[in-house]
Rosetta silent file (secondary structure, phi, psi, omega in degrees, C-alpha in Angstrom):
SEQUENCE: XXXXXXXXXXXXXXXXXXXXXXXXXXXXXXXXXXXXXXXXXXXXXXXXXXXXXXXXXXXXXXXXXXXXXXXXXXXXXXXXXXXXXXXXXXXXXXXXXXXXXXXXXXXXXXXXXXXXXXXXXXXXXXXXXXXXXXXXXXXXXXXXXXXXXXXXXXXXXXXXXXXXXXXXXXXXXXXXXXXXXXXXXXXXXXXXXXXXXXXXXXXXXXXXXXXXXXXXXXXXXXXXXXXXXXXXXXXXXXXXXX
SCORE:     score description
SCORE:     0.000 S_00000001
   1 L     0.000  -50.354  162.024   18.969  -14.136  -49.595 S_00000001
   2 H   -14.620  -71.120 -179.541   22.059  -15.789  -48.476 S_00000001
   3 H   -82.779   -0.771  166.936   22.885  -13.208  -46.104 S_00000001
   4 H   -80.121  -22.584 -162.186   19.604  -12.581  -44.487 S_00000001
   5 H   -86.905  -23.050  170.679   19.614  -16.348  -43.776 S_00000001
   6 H   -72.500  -23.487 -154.150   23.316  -15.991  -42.247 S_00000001
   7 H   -77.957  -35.288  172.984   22.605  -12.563  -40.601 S_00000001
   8 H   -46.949  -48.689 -154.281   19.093  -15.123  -38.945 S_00000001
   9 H   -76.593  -41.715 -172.488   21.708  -17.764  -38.042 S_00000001
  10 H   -76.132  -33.746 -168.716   24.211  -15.845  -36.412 S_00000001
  11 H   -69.662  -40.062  159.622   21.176  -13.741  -34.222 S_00000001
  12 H   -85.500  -10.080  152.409   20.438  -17.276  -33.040 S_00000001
  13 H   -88.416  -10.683  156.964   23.188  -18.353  -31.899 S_00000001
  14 H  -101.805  -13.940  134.349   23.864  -15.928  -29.919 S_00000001
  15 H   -24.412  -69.580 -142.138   20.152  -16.126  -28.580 S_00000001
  16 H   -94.590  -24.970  176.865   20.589  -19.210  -27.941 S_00000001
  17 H   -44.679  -57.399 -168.393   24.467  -18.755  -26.372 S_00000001
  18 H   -54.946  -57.502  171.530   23.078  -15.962  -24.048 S_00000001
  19 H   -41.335  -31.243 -159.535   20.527  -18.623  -22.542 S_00000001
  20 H   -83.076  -36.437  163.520   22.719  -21.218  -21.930 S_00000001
  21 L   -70.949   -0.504  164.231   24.790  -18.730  -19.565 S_00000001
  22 L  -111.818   -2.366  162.380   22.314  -17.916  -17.550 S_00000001
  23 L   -75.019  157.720  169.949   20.518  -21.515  -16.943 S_00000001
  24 L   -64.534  131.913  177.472   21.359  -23.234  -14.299 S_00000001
  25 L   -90.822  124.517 -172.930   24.588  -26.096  -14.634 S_00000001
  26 L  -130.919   -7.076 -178.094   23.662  -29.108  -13.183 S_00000001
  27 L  -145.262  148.940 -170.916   25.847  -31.521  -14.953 S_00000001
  28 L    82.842  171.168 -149.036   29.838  -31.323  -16.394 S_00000001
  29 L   -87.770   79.409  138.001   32.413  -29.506  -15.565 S_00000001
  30 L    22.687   84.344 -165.339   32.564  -25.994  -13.643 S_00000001
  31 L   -77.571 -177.361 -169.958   35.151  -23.688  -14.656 S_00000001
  32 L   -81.537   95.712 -161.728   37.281  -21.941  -12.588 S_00000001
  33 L   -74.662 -158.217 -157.608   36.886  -18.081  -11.250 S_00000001
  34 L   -62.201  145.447 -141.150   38.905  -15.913  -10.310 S_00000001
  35 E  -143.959   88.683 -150.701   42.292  -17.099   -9.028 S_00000001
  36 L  -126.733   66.861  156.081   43.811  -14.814   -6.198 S_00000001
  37 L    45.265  -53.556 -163.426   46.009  -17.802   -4.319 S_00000001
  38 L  -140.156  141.343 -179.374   43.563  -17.261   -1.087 S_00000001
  39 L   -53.782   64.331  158.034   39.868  -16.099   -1.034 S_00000001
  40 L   -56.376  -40.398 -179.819   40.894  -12.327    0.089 S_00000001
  41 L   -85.483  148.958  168.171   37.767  -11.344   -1.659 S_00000001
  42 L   -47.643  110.640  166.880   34.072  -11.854   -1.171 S_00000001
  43 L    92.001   13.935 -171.736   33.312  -14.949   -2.939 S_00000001
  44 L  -104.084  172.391 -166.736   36.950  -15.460   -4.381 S_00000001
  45 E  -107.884  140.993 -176.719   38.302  -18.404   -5.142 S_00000001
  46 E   -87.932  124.758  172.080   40.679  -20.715   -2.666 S_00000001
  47 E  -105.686  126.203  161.649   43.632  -22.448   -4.132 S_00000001
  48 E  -127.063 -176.899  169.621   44.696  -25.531   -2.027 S_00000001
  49 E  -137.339  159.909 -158.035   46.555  -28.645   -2.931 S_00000001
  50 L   -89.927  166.044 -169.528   45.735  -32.265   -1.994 S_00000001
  51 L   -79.391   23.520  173.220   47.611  -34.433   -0.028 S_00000001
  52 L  -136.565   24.446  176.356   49.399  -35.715   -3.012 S_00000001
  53 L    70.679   62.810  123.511   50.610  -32.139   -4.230 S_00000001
  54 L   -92.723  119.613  146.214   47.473  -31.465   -7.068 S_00000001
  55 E   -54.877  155.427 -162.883   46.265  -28.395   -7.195 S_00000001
  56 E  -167.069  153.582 -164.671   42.943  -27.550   -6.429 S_00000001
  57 E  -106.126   88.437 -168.764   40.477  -25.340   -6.580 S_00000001
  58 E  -102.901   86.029 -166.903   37.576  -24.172   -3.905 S_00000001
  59 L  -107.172  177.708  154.891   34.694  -21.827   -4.918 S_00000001
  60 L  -123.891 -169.868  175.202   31.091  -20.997   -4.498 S_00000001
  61 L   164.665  172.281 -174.055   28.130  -20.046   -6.347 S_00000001
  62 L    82.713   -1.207 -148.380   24.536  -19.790   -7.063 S_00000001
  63 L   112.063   -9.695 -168.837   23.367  -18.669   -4.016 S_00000001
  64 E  -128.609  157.677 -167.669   26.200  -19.775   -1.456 S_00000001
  65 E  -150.327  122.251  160.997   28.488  -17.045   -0.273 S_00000001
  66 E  -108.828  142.571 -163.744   32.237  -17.485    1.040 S_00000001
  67 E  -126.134  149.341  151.882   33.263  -14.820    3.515 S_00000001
  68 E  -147.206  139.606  178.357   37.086  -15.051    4.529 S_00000001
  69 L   -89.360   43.399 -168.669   39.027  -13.539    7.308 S_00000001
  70 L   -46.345   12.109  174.294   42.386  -13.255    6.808 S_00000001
  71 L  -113.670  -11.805  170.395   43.397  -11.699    9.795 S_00000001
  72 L   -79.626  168.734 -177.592   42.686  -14.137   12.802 S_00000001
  73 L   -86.689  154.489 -148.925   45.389  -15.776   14.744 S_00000001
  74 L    65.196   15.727  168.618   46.767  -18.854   13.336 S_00000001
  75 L   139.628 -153.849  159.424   45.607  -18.136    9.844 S_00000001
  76 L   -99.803  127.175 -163.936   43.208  -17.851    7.496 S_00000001
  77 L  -100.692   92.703 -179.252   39.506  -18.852    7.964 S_00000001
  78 E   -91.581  145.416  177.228   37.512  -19.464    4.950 S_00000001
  79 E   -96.914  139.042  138.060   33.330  -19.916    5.647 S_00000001
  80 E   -87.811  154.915  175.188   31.027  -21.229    3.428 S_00000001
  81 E  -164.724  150.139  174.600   27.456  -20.375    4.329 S_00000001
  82 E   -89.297  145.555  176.110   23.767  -20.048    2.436 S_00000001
  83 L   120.281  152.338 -155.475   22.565  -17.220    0.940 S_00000001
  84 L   127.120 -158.613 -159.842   23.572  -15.003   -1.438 S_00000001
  85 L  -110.577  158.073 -175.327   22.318  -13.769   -5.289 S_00000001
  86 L   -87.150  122.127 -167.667   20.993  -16.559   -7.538 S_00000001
  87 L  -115.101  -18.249 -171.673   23.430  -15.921  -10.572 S_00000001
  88 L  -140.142 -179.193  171.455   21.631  -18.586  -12.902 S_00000001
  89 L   -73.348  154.281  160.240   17.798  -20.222  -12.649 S_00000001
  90 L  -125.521  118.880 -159.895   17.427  -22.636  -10.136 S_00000001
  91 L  -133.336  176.321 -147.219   15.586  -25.477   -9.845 S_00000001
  92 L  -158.834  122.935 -175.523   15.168  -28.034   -6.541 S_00000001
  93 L  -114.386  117.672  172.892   13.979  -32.314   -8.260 S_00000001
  94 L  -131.329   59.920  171.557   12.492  -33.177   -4.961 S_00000001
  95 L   -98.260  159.092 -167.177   10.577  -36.216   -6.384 S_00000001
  96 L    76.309  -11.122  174.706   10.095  -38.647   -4.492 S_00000001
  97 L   -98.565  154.601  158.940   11.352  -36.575   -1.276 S_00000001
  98 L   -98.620  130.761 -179.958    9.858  -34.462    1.169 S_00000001
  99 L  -103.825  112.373 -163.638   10.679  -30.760    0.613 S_00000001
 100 L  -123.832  142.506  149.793   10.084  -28.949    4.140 S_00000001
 101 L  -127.322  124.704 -147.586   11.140  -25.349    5.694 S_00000001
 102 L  -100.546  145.266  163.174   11.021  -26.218    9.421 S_00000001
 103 L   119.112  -40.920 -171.642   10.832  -23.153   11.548 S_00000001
 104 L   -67.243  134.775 -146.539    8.715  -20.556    9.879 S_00000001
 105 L  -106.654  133.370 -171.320    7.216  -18.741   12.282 S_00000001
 106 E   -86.426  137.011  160.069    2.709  -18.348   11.816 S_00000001
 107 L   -52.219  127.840  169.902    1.134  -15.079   11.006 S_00000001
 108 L   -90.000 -176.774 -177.201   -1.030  -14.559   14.113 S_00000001
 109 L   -53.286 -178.737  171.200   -4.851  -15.287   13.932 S_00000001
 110 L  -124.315  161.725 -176.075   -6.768  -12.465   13.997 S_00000001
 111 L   -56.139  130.702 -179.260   -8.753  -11.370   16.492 S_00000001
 112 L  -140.497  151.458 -168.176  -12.570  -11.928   16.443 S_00000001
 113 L    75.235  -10.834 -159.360  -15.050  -10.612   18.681 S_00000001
 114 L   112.041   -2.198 -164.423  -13.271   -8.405   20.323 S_00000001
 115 L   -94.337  153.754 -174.536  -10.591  -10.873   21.434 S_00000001
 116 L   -94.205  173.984 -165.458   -6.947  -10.756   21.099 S_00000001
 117 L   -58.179  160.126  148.485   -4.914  -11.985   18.182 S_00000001
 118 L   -63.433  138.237 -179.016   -3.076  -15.525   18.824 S_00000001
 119 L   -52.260  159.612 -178.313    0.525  -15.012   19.546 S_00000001
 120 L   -92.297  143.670 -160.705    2.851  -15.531   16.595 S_00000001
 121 E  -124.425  170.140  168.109    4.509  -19.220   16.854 S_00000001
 122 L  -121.272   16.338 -179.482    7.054  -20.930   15.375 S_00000001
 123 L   -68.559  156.011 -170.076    5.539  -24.261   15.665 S_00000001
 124 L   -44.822  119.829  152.231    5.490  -26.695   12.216 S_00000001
 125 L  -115.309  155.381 -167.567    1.961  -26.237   11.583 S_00000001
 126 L    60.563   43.312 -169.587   -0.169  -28.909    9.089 S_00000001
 127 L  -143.832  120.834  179.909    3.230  -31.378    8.806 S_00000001
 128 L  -107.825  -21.229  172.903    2.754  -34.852   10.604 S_00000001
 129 L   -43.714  174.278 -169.035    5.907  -35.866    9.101 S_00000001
 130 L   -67.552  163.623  143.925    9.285  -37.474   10.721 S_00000001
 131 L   -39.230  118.396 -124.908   11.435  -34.738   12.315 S_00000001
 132 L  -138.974  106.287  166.076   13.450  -33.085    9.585 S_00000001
 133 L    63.521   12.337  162.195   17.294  -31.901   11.138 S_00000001
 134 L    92.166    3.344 -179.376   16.297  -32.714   14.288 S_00000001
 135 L  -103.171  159.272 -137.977   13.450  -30.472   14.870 S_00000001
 136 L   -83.727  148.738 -171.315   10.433  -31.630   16.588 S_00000001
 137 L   -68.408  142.995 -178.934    7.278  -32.748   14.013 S_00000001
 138 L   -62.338  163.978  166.652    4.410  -30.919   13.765 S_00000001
 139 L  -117.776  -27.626  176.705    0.954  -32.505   15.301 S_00000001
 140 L   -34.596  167.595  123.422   -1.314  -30.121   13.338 S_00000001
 141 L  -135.670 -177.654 -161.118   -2.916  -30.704   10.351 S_00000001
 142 L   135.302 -154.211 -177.114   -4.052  -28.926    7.827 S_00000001
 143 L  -128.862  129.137  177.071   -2.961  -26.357    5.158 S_00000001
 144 L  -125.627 -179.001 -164.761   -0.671  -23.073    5.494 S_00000001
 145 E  -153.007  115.950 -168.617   -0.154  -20.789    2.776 S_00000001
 146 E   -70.192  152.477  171.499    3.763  -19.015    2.444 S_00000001
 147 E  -159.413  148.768  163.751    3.395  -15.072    2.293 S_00000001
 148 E   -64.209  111.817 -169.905    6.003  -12.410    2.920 S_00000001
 149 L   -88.137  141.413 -163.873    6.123   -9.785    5.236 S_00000001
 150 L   -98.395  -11.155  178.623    6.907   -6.776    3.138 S_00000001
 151 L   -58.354  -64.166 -165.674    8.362   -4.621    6.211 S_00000001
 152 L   -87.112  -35.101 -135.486   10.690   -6.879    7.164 S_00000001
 153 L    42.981   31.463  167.478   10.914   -9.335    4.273 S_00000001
 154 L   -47.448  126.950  169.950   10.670  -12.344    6.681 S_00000001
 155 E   -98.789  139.253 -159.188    8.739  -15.157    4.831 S_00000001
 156 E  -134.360 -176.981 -179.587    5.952  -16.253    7.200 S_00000001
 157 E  -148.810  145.903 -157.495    3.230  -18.736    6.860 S_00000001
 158 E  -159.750  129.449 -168.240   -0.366  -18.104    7.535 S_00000001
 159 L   -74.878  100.467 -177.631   -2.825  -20.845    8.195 S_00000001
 160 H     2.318  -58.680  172.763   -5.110  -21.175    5.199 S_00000001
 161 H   -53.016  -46.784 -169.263   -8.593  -20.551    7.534 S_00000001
 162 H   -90.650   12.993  168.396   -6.982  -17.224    8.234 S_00000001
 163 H   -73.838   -9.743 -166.668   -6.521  -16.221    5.001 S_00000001
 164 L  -148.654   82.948 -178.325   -9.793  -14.641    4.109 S_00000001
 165 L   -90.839  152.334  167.600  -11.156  -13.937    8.300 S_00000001
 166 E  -125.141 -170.443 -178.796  -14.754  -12.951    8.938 S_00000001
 167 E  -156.953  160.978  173.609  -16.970  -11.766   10.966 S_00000001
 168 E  -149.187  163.237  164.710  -20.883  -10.671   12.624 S_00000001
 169 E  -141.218  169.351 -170.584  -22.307   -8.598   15.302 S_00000001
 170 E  -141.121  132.219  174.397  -25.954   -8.727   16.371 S_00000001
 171 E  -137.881  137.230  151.883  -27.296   -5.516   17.487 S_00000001
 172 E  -116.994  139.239  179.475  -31.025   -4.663   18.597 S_00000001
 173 L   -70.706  133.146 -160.728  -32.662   -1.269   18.954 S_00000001
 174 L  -125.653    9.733  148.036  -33.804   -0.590   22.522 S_00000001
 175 L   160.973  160.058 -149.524  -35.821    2.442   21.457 S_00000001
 176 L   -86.375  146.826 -173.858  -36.791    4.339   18.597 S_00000001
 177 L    96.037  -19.041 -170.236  -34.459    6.531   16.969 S_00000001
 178 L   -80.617   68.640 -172.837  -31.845    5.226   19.053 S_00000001
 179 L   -25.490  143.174  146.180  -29.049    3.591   16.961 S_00000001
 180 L   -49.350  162.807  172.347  -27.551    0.454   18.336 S_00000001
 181 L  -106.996  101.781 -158.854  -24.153    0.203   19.043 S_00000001
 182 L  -103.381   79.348 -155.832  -21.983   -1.502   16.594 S_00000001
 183 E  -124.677  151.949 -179.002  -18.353   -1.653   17.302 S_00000001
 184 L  -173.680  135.848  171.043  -16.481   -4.652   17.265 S_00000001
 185 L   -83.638   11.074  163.427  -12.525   -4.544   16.503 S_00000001
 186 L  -109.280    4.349  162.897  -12.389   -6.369   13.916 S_00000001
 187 L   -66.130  145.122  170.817  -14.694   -4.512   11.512 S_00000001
 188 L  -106.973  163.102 -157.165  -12.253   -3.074    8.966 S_00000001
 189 L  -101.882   41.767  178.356  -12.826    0.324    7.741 S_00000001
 190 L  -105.837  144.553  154.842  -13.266   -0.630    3.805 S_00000001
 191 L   -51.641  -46.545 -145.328  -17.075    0.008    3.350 S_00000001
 192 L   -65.678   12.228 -146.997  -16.305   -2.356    0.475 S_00000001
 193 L  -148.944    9.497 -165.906  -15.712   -5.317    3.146 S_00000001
 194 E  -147.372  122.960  172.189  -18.598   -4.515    5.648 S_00000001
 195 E  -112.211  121.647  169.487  -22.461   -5.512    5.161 S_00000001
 196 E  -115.763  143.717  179.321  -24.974   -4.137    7.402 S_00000001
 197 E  -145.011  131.995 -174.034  -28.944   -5.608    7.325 S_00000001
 198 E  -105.832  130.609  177.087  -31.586   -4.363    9.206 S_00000001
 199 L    56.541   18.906 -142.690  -34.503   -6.793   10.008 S_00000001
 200 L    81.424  -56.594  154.682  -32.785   -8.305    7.072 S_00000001
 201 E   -58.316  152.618  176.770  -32.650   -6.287    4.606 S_00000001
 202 E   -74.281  130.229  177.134  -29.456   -4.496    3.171 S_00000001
 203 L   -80.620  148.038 -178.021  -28.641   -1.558    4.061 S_00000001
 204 L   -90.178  150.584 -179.810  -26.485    0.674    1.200 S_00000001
 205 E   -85.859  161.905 -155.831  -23.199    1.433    2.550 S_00000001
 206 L    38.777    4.163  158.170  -22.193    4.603    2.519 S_00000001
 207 L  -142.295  -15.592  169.411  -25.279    5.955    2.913 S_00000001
 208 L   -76.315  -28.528 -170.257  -27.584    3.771    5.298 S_00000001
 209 E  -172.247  159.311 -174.015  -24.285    3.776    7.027 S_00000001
 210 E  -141.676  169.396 -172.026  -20.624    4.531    6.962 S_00000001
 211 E  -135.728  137.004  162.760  -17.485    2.631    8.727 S_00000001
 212 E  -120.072 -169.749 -172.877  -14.512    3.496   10.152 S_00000001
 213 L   -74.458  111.652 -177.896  -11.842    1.003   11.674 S_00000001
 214 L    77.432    0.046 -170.366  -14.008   -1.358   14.410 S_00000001
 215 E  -126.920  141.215  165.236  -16.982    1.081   14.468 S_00000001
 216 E  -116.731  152.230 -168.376  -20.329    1.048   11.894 S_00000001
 217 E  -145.525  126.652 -178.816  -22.449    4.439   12.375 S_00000001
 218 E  -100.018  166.075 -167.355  -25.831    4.085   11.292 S_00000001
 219 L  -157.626  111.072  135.522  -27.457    7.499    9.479 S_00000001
 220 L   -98.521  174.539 -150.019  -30.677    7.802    9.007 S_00000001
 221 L  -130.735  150.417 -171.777  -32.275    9.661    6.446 S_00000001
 222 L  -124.579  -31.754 -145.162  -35.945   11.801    5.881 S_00000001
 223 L   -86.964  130.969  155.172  -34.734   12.488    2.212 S_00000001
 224 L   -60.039  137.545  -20.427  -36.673   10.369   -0.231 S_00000001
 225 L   -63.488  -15.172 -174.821  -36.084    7.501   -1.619 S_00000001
 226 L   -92.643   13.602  165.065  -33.288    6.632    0.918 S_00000001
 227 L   -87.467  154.096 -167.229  -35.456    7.407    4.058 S_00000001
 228 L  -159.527  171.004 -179.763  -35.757    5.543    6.803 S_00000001
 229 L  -151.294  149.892  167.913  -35.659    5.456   10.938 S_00000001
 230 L   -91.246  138.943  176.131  -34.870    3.304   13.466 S_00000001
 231 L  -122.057  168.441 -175.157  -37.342    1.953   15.745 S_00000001
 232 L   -75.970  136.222  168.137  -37.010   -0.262   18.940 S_00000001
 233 L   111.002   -7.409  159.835  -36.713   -3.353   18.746 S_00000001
 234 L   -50.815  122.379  175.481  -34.932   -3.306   15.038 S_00000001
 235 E  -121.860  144.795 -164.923  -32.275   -5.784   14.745 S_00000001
 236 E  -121.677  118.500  137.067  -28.973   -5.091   12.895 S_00000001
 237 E   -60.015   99.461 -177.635  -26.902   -7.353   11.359 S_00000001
 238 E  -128.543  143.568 -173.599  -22.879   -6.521   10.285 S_00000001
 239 E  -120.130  112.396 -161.086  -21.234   -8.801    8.571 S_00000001
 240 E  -145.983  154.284  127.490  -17.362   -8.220    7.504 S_00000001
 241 E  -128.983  177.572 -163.602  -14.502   -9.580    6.160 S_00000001
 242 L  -123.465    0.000    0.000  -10.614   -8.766    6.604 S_00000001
């Protein structure tokens, strides 16, 4: 019994060991990495000494990346700069602060009616706040929503209203049998996302009608129970979203 409860003890301390190296250190002391007199390496660590001969130490981490050049004239140039891999958890205490990223450029709108998309901006949009780093404050207001472009992996922002866009056409039959014409470039070519209603009533998708990208093609039918015809003056209703 002893030794199950040491073999428990020891499994948790080393549990609990493992954790503690990978949270993030936010308070106490920082030890030192690797120690190769001048950052020759990516990320290596710079020894200098103070102006009262103590050594000293200069690293990064976390997320921060030092590049050094050892080859320009008149020495060596070490950089610090952001970005780089998150080696621990990270966490950002912004109480009481405003936490902003100025700059992110909006997904544009989408196009409705036929009309073209709004250009993609970088202006602040739904932040009334002071000027952040010198860049100029938004006047919008409103709500954005962050989302990722997966092509590029640019993180973008996309104004809440345009997160879920719709849409309608109005069509009327100008004589019978003679489908309307329903095209609009902003139908999308999921069935599952496109409603059509004739006189009001629904039409079934994929078989009252089928969609491709901007166009709905109506199909009538003679076959029983799903027949039907158009006649003039029938007005059609599409409804979508994207």
């Amino acid at each position: 019994m002893k030794q199950h409860f040491l073999k428990l003890g020891l499994a948790f301390m080393i549990f609990f060991a493992f954790n503690i190296t990978n949270a993030q250190q936010i308070t106490g002391d920082v030890g030192k990495g690797e120690d190769v007199g001048r950052a020759t390496a990516l990320n290596g660590t710079i020894r200098v000494i103070d102006n009262k001969g103590t050594k000293k130490f200069l690293q990064v981490q976390n997320g921060l990346t030092l590049l050094t050049d050892a080859t320009p004239d008149g020495g060596i140039i070490s950089t610090w700069q952001l970005g780089g891999t998150l080696t621990d958890n990270t966490y950002i205490d912004a109480t009481g602060q405003v936490f902003s990223l100025d700059g992110i450029k909006v997904v544009p709108t989408p196009a409705t009616g036929n009309g073209a998309a709004t250009a993609t901006t970088d202006q602040s949009i739904g932040s009334n706040g002071a000027a952040i780093g010198g860049a100029t404050a938004g006047t919008d207001t409103g709500w954005t929503v962050l989302v990722r472009d997966e092509a590029t992996g640019e993180v973008q922002k996309i104004l809440a209203t345009n997160l879920v866009a719709a849409g309608q056409l109005l069509a009327t039959a100008t004589a019978d049998g003679t489908a309307p014409a329903l095209a609009d470039g902003s139908i999308p070519g999921e069935f599952q996302k496109v409603w059509v209603y004739r006189n009001g009533a629904k039409l079934v998708a994929n078989v009252d009608y089928t969609v491709a990208a901007g166009v709905v093609t109506l199909v009538e039918n003679t076959t029983a129970p799903n027949d039907w015809e158009i006649f003039s003056g029938d007005v059609f209703e599409v409804q979508w979203i994207n």
